[in-house]
BASE-432851 format. One line per field, with one value per residue (C-alpha): residue number from 1; residue in three letters; chain; x, y, z. Coordinates in pm, 1 decimal, decimal comma. Example, Ala and Ser with C-alpha at 12.3 -4.5 7.8 and 13.67 -1.06 7.14 Angstrom:
2
i <- c(1  2)
aa <- c(ALA  SER)
ch <- c(A  A)
east <- c(1230,0  1367,0)
north <- c(-450,0  -106,0)
up <- c(780,0  714,0)
***
This chain:
293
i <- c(1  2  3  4  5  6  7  8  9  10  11  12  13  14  15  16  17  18  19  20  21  22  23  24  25  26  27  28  29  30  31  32  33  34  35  36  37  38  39  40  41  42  43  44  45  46  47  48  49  50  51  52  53  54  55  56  57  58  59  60  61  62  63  64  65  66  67  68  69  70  71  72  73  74  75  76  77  78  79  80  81  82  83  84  85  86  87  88  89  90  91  92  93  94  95  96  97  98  99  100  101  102  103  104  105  106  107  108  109  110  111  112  113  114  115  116  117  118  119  120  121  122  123  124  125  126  127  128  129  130  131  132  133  134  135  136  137  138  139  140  141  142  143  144  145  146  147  148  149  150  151  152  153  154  155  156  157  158  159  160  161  162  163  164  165  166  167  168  169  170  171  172  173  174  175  176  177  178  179  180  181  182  183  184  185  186  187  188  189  190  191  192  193  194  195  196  197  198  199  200  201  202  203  204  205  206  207  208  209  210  211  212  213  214  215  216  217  218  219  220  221  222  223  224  225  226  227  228  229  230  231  232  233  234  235  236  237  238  239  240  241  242  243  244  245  246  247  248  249  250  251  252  253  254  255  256  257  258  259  260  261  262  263  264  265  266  267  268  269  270  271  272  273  274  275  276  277  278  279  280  281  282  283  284  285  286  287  288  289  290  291  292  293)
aa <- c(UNK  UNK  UNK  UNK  UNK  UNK  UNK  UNK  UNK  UNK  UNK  UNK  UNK  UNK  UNK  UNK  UNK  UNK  UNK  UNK  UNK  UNK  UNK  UNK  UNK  UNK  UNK  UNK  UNK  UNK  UNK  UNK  UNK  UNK  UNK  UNK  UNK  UNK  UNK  UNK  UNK  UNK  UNK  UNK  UNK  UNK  UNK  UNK  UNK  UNK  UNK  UNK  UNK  UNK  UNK  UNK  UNK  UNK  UNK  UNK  UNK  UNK  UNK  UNK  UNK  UNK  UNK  UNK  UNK  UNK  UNK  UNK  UNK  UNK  UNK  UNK  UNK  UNK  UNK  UNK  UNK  UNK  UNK  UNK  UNK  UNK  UNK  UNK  UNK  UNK  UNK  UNK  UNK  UNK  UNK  UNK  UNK  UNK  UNK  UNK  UNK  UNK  UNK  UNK  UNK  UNK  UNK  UNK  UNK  UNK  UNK  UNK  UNK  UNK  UNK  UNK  UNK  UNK  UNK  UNK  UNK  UNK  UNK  UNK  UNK  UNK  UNK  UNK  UNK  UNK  UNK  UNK  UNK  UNK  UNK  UNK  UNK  UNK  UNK  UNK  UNK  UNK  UNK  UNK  UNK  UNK  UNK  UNK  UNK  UNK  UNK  UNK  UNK  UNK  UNK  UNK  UNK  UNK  UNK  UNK  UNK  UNK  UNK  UNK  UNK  UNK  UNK  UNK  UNK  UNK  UNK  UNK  UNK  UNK  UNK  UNK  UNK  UNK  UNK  UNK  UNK  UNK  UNK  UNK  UNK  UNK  UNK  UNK  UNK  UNK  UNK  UNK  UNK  UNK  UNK  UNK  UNK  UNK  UNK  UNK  UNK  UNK  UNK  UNK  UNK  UNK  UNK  UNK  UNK  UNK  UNK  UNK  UNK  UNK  UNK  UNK  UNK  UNK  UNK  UNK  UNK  UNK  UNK  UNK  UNK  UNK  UNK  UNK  UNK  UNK  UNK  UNK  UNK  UNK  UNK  UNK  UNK  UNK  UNK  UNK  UNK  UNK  UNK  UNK  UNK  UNK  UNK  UNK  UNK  UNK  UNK  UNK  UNK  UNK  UNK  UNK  UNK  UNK  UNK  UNK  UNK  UNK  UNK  UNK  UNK  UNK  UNK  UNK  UNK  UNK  UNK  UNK  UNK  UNK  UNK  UNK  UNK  UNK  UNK  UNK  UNK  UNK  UNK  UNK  UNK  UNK  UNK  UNK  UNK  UNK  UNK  UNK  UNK)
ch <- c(A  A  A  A  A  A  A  A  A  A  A  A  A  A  A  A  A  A  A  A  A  A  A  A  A  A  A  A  A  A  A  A  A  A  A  A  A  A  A  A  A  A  A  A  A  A  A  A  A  A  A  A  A  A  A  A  A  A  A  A  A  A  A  A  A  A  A  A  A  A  A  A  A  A  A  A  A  A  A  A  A  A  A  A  A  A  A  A  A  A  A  A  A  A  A  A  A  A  A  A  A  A  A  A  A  A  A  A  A  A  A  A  A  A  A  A  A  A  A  A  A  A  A  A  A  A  A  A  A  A  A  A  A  A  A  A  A  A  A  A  A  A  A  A  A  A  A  A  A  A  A  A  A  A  A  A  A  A  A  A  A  A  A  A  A  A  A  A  A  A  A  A  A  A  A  A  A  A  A  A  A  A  A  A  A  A  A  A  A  A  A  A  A  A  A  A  A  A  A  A  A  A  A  A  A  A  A  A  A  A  A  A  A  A  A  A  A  A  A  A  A  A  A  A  A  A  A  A  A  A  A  A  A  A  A  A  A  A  A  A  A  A  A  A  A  A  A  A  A  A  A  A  A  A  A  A  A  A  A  A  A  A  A  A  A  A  A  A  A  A  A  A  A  A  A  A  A  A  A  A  A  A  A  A  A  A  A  A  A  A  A  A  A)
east <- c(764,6  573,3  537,7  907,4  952,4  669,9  824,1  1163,6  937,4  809,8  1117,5  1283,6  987,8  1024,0  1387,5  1281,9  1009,2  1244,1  1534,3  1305,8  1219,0  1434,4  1828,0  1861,0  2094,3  1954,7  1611,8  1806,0  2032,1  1739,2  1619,6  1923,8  1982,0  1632,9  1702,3  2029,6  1817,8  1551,7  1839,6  2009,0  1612,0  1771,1  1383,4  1461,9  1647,4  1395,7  1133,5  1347,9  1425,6  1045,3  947,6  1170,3  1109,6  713,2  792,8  974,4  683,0  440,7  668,3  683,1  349,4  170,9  512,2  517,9  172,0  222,9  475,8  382,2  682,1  601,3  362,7  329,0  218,1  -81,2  219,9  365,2  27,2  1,7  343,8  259,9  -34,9  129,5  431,0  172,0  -26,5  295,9  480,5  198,6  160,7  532,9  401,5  143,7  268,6  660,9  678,5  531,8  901,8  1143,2  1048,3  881,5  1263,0  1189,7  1005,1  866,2  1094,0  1365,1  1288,2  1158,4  834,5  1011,3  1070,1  703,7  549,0  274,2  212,2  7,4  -140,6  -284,9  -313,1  -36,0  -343,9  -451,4  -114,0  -276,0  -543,2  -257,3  -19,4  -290,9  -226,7  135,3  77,0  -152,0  36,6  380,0  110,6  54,7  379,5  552,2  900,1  1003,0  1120,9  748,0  631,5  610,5  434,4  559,1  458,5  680,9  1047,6  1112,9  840,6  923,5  1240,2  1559,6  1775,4  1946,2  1659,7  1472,4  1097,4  894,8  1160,2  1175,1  780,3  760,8  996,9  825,4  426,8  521,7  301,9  425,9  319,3  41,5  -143,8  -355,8  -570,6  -676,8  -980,0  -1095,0  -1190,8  -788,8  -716,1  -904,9  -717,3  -383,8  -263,4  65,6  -225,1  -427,4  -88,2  -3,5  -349,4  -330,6  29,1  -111,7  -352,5  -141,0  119,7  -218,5  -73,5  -278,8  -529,4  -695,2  -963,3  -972,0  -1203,7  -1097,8  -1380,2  -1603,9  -1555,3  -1841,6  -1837,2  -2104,1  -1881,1  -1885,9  -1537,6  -1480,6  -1690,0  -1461,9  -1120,4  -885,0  -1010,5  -1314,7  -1564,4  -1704,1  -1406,6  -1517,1  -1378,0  -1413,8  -1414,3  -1136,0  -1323,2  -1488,4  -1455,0  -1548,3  -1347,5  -1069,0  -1008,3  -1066,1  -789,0  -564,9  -582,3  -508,9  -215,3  -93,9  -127,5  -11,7  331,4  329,0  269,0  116,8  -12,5  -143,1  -489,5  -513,7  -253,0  -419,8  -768,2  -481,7  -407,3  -724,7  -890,1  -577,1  -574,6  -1023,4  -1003,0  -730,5  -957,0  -1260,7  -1034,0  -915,2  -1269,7  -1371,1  -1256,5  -1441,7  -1732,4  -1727,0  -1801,9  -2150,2  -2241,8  -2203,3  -2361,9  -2657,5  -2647,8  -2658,0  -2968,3  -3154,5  -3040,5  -3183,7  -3502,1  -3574,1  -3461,6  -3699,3  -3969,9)
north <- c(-958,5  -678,1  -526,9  -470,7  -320,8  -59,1  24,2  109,1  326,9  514,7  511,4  724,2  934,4  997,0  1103,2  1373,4  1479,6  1510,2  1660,6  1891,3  1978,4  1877,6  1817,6  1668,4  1426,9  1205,2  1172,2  1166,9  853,0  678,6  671,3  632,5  315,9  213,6  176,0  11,5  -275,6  -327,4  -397,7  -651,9  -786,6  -731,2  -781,6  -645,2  -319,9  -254,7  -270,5  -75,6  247,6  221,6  303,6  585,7  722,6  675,6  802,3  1144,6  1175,3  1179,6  1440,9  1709,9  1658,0  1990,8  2184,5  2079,3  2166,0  2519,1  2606,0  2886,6  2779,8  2422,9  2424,6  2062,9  1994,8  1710,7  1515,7  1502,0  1434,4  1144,7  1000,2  987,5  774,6  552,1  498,3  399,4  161,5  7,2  -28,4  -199,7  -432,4  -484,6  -623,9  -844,8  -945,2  -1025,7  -1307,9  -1063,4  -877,8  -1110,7  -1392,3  -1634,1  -1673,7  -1437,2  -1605,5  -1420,4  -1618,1  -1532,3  -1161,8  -1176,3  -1004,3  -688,9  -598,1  -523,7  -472,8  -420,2  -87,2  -97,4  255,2  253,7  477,4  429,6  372,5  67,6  -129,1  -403,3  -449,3  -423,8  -655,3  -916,7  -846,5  -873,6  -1208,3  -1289,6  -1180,6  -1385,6  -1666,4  -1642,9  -1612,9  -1294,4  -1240,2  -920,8  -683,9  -691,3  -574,4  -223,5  -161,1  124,1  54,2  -236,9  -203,9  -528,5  -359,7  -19,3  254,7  120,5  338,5  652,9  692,7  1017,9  938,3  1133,5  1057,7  686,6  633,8  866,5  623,1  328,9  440,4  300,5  195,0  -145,9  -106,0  -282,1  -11,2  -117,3  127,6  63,9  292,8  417,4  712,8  731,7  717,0  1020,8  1237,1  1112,0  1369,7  1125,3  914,7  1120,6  1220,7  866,2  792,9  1058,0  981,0  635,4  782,7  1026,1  761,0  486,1  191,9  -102,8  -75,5  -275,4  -111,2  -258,3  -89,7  -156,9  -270,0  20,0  211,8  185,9  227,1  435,9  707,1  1069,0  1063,4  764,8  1005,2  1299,8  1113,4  1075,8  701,1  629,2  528,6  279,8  73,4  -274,2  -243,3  -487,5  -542,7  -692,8  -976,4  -1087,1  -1435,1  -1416,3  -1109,7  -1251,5  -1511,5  -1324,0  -1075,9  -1398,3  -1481,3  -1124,0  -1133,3  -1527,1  -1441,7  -1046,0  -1226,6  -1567,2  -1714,6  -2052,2  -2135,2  -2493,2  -2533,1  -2660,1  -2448,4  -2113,9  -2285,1  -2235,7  -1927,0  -1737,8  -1879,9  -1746,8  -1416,6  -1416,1  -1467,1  -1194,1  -936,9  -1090,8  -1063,5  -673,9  -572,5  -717,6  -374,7  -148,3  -302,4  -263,4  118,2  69,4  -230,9  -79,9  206,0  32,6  -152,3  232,7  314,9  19,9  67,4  451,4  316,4  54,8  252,5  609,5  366,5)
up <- c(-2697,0  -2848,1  -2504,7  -2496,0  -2824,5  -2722,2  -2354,7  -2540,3  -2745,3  -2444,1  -2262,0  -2571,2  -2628,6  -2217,8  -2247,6  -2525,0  -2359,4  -1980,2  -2172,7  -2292,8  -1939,5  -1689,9  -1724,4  -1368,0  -1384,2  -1141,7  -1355,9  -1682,2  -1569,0  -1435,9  -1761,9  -1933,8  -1695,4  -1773,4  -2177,8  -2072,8  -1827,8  -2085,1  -2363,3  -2150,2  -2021,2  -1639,0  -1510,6  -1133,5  -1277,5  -1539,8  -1221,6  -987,3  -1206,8  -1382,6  -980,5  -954,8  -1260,2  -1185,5  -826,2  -1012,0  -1212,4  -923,1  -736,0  -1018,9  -1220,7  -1022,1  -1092,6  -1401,9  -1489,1  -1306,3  -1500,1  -1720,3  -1960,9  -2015,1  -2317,3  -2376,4  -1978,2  -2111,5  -2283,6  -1923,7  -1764,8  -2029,1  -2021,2  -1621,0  -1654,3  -1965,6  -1691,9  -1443,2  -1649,0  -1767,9  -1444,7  -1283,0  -1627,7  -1520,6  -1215,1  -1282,7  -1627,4  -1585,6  -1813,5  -2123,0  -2092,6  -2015,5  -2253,0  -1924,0  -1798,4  -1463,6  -1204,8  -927,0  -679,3  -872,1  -806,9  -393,3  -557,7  -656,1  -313,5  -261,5  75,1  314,0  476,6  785,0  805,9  1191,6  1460,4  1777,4  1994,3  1771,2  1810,0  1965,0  1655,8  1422,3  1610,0  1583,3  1144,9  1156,3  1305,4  1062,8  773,0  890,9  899,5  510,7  442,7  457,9  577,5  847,5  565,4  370,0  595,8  759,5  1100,7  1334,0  1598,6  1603,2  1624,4  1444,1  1120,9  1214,3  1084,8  1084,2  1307,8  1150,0  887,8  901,6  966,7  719,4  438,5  544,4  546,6  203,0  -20,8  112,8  23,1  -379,0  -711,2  -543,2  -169,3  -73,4  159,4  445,6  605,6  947,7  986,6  1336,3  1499,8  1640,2  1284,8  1135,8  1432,2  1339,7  1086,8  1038,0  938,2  684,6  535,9  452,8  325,4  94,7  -46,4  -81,4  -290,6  -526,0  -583,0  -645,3  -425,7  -354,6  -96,0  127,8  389,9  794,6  1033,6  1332,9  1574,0  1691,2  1407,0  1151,3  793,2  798,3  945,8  829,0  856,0  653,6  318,6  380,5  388,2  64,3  63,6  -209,1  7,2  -289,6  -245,5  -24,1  326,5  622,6  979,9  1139,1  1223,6  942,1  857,7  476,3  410,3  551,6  352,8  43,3  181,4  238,1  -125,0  -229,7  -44,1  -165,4  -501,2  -497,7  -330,3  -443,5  -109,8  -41,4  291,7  447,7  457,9  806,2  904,1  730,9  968,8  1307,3  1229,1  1131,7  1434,8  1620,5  1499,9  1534,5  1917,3  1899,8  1813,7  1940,2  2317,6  2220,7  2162,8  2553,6  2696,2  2398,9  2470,2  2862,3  2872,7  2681,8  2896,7  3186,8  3060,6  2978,2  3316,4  3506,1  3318,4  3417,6  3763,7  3749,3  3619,7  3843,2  4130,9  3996,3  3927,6)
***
């Protein structure tokens, strides 16, 4: 349990250094409720306000950097990034905090989710995902598509606010890359949160959008990072077994066979009409030459 003993550590060496700063209440009981979840090893609570505080952090580092009052901005800068470490250690390490009594059933995986970044005018492409995904295994509320109603904003919620607090150190971001995409600035402002807050990520281009794309160098996204096409049969089922084991899911062989093939002739249908244009295309020229020849 030496991981506990050093999180209360940080967690009173973060009130000093936020009392120091900041006496918003909000911040300061987060934390105080933090010490008090960790005490009583309340696994889900210690998760829950580690995010907010983590998400505070996130939201005030530039100010608090800026600020030509704050002297000791690095010890910020580095509490940030010990928070990070440590809340994602959370994650992927419950047992090492609450003695191997918390099971990740126990705890519906934290409330994590899956964000489907797209473009409107890709619905189709990531309609064909959401199927997919409930194949593996995940339930309505993991997942977050809008242009779904079902995976969209519940009613009454502002939009922006909504889609802010859900882009988390928990979210599983999935970035459906076309040439829609990169003109969607409701797009490239969710990439880039994704990026600040350092969710998961996993890269789609959708088909007839190449990853040799100047657009795809110049976004937030580090181009290094492995991206795939939608229909890519080895890639997918390396991005099924991310998803199993990120949410505990377990999925039928021969069923998980069904459903990929499903989802395969999905796309493999939806890119009929994107290929069209440059057929026919093609067909005109020959028509020109053999007619001019």
């Amino acid at each position: 349990m030496n991981k506990i003993r050093h999180l209360k550590t940080e967690v009173k060496a973060l009130l000093e250094l936020i009392s120091g700063y900041d006496h918003d209440s909000i911040i300061i009981s987060s934390i105080n409720a933090l010490e008090e979840a960790i005490e009583n090893s309340e696994y889900d609570d210690i998760v829950y306000f580690m995010e907010k505080i983590v998400n505070w952090y996130t939201s005030n580092i530039n100010e608090i950097k800026n600020n030509e009052f704050v002297f000791n901005s690095m010890d910020h800068v580095n509490m940030m990034k010990s928070l990070e470490a440590r809340y994602k250690d959370l994650i992927n390490n419950n047992q090492d905090y609450v003695g191997g009594n918390y099971t990740k059933e126990m705890g519906k995986e934290f409330n994590k989710k899956v964000f489907i970044s797209h473009s409107s005018k890709d619905n189709l492409f990531g309609s064909a995902l959401v199927k997919l995904l409930r194949g593996i295994g995940l339930n309505r509320e993991q997942i977050i598509f809008t242009s779904d109603d079902k995976y969209g904003i519940p009613q009454g919620e502002d939009i922006f606010e909504y889609l802010k607090g859900q882009i988390t150190m928990s979210t599983r971001m999935i970035f459906m890359l076309s040439d829609n995409y990169y003109k969607s600035i409701a797009c490239l402002n969710e990439m880039g949160a994704a990026w600040v807050v350092g969710s998961n990520k996993t890269i789609l281009f959708v088909p007839g959008f190449s990853p040799n794309d100047d657009k795809f160098y110049e976004g937030a996204i580090n181009p290094r990072m492995i991206g795939f096409e939608m229909d890519n049969k080895t890639r997918l089922i390396e991005f099924k077994n991310i998803i199993s084991e990120e949410f505990n899911l377990k999925v039928d062989e021969q069923d998980w066979e069904n459903i990929k093939e499903e989802y395969l002739n999905k796309i493999r249908g939806l890119c009929l009409p994107l290929a069209e244009p440059m057929v026919n295309k093609v067909n005109r020229r020959k028509i020109y030459e053999r007619n001019n020849n």
